[in-house]
Structure formats: structure tokens, C-alpha cells
C-alpha positions as CSV (number, residue, x, y, z in Angstrom):
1,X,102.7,123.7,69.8
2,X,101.3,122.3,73.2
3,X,98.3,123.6,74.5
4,X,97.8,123.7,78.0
5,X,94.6,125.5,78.9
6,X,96.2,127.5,81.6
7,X,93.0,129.6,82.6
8,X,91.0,127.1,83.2
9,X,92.9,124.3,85.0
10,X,94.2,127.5,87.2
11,X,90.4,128.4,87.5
12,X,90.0,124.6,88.6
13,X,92.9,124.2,90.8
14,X,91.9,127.3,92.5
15,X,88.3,126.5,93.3
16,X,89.6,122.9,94.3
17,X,92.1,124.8,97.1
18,X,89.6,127.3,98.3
19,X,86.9,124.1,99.0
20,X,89.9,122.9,100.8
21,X,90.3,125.8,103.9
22,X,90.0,125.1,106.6
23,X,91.6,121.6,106.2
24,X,95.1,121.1,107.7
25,X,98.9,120.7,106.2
26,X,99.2,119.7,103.2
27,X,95.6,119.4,103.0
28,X,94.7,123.1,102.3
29,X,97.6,123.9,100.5
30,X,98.7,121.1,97.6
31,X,96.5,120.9,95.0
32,X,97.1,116.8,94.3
33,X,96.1,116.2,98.1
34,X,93.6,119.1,98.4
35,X,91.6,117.0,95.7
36,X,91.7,114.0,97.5
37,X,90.7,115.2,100.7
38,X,87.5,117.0,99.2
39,X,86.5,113.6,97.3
40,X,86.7,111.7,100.5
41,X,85.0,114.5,102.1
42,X,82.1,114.7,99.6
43,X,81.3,111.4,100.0
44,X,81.2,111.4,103.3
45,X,78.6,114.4,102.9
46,X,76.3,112.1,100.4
47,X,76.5,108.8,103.0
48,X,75.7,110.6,106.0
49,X,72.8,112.9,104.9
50,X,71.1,109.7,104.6
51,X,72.7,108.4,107.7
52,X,71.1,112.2,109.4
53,X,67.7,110.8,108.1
54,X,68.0,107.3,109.7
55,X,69.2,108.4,112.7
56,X,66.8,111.0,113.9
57,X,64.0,108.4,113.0
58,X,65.3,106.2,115.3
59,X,65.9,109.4,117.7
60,X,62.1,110.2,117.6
61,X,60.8,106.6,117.7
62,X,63.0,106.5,121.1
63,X,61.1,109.8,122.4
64,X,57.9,108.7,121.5
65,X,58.2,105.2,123.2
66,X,59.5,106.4,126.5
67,X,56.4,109.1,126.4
68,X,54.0,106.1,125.5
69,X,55.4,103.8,128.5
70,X,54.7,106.7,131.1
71,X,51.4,106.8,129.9
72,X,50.9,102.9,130.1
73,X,51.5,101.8,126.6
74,X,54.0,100.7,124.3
75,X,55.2,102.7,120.8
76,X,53.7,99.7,118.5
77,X,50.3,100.0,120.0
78,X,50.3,103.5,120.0
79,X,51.3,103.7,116.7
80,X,48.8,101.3,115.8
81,X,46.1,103.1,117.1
82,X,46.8,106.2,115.4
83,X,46.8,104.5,112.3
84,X,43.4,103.0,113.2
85,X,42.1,106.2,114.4
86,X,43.2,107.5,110.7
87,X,45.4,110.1,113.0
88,X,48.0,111.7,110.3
89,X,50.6,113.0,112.4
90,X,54.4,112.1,111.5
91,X,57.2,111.0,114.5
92,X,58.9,113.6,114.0
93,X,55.7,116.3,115.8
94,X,54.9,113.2,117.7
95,X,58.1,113.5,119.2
96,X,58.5,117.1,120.0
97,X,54.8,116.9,121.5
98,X,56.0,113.8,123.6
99,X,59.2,116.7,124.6
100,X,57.2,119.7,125.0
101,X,53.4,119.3,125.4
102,X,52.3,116.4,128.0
103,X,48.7,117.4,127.4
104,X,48.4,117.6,123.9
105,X,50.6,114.1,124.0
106,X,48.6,112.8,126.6
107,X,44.9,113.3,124.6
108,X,46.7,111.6,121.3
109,X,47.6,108.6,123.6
110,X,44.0,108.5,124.7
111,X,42.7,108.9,121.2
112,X,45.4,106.2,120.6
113,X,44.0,103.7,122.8
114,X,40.2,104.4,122.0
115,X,41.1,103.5,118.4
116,X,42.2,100.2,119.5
117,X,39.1,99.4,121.2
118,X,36.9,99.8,118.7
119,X,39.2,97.7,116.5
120,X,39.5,94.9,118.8
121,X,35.6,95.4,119.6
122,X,35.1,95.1,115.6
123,X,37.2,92.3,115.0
124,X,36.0,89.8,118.2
């Protein structure tokens, strides 16, 4: 006698479609193509929540440099002060300050700058 497992590959089949609304034709309603669109799909997902990463890096670098420039300086050296100042503050809040909060923005670009003075002073 052949045993097909019916419960379960019906349980599969229908978890497999319902994943699948929302998609269109054949899609969302054929199991064979159904499955195929959700792999694609899924890696997609996996690729481009490190893509999400990568490109709001590159978003906040962007904010923080044109915030830098109007104060006279460029994102490297600001960056590199902050590091030399020991200033612990990620691109992400640097980036919303630059956005939001010229003061607050303005005093880390001062800080910033001080930082490299004392480096350059400690160096010549």
C-alpha cells in the first residue's frame, strides 16, 4: 500500500500558498509556482537586510559630511577628531544631530576640531 502523508504535505502546501497572498496569477494560487516565488522572495529578504545595513551607513556618512562642510570641515577629519577626543557617538546619532540639532552638532564639531589640535600640537 502507498503511503502518501496527506495531512502533512496538505499542512505544507497550505502554509506555502498562504505565504504566497498577496502575490499575483498564478503566483498565489499554484502550489509548484507559489513555491518558487517565496524562495526567490526569501532570498531576496536575506540579501537585502544586509544591503538595508550598507546603505543607511552610507546614508548617514552623507548627512554628516554635508553638516561638517557647513561648519568648515570635512567628514574624515571630523571623524578623526572624535576618535582622538575618545568621543563614542555612532553615525547613525551623529547623523540625526547633524538633521535635527545644529547646536548640539555644532559643539561636537568644535570638540572635533579641538581634538585635532592637541594631536597635531603632540605629534610636531
Amino acid at each position: 500500500m502507498r503511503v502518501t502523508n496527506a495531512p502533512a504535505s496538505r499542512k505544507r502546501r497550505r502554509r506555502t500558498l498562504q505565504a504566497a497572498k498577496g502575490f499575483r496569477f498564478r503566483r498565489s494560487k499554484l502550489y509548484r509556482y507559489a513555491a518558487d516565488a517565496l524562495d526567490h522572495g526569501r532570498q531576496y529578504a536575506y540579501r537585502d537586510r544586509k544591503n538595508k545595513k550598507r546603505t543607511f551607513r552610507a546614508l548617514w556618512q552623507i548627512r554628516i559630511n554635508a553638516a561638517t562642510r557647513g561648519a568648515g570641515m570635512t567628514y574624515s577629519r571630523f571623524i578623526e577628531g572624535l576618535k582622538a577626543a575618545e568621543v563614542d557617538v555612532n553615525r547613525k546619532l551623529l547623523a540625526h544631530l547633524a538633521a535635527t540639532d545644529e547646536a548640539a552638532f555644532g559643539e561636537l564639531v568644535n570638540v572635533s576640531r579641538e581634538a585635532l589640535k592637541t594631536k597635531a600640537a603632540g605629534s610636531a
